[in-house]
C-alpha positions as CSV (number, residue, x, y, z in Angstrom):
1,X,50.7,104.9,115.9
2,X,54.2,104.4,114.3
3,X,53.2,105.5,111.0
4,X,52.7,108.9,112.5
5,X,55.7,108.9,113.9
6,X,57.3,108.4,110.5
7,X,55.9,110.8,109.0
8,X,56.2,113.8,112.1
9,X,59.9,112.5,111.6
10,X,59.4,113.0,107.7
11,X,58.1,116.6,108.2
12,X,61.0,117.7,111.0
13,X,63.3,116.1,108.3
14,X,61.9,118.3,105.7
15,X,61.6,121.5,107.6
16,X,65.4,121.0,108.5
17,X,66.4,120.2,105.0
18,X,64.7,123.6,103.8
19,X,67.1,125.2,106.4
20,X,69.8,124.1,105.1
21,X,69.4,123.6,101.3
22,X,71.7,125.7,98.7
23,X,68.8,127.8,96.5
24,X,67.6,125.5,94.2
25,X,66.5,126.1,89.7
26,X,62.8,126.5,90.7
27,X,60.9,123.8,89.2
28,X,58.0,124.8,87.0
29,X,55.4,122.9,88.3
30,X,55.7,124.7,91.6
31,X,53.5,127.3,90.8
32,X,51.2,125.2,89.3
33,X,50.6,123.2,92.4
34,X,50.8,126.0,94.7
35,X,48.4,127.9,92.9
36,X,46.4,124.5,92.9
37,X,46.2,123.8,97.0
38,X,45.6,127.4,97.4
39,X,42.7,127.2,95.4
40,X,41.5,124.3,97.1
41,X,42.3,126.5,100.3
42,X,44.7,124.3,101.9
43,X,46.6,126.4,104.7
44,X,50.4,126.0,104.7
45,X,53.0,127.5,106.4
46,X,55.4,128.2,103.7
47,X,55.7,127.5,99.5
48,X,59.4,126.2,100.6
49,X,57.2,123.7,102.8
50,X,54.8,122.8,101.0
51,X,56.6,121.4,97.8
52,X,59.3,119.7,100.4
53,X,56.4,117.8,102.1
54,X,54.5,116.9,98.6
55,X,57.9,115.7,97.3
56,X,57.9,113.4,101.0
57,X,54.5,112.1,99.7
58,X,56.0,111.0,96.5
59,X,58.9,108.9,98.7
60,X,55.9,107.5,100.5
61,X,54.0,106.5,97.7
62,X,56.8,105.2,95.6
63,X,57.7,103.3,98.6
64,X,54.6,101.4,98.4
65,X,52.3,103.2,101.1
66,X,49.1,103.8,99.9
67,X,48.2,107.3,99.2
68,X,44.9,107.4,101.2
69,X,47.2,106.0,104.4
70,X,49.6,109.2,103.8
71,X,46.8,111.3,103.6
72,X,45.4,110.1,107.1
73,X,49.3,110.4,108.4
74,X,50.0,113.9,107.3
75,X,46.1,115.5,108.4
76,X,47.1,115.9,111.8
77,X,50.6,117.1,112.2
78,X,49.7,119.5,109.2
79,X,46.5,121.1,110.7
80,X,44.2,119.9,107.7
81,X,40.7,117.5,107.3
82,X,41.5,114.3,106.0
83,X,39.5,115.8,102.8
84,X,42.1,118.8,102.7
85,X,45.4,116.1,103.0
86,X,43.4,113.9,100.4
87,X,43.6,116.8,97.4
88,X,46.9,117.8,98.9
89,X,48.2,113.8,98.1
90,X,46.8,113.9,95.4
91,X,48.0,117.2,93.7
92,X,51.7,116.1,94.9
93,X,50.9,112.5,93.1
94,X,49.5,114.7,89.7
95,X,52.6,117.1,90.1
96,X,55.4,115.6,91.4
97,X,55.7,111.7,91.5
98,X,57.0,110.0,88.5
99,X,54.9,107.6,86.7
């Protein structure tokens, strides 16, 4: 499926890019959506990973991809239930996408 190749691009993209970044002002609303998908008790590998792939979502979404499509794309390479990508979508929409 090529969308899933985008988006295991999109998460090797991201993983490198949290390699390499300069340290970074923390942004507020981190917490709050960490605490939120641990809550929810979505597994993730790191906090560093989890913000970098929810701000991916908001590229995906802005781009015009509907957010139950990037929900189905990111369930497998990320280890979650369609149900756990779902909330996790929709947390990053809540959190991080602009209006």
């Amino acid at each position: 499926m090529r969308g899933t190749g985008i988006m295991s691009a999109a998460l090797a993209a991201a993983g490198l890019a949290t390699a390499l970044a300069a340290p970074a002002v923390a942004d507020p609303n981190d917490d709050v959506f960490i605490n939120v998908i641990q809550n929810e008790g979505i597994p993730f590998s790191s906090e560093e990973n989890a913000i970098n792939l929810a701000s991916a979502v908001c590229d995906y979404v802005g781009a015009g991809q509907a957010p139950e499509q990037v929900a189905v794309e990111i369930s497998e390479p990320a280890g979650w239930t369609v149900e756990q990508s779902g909330f996790f979508v929709g947390a990053a929409t809540q959190t991080y996408c602009p209006s």
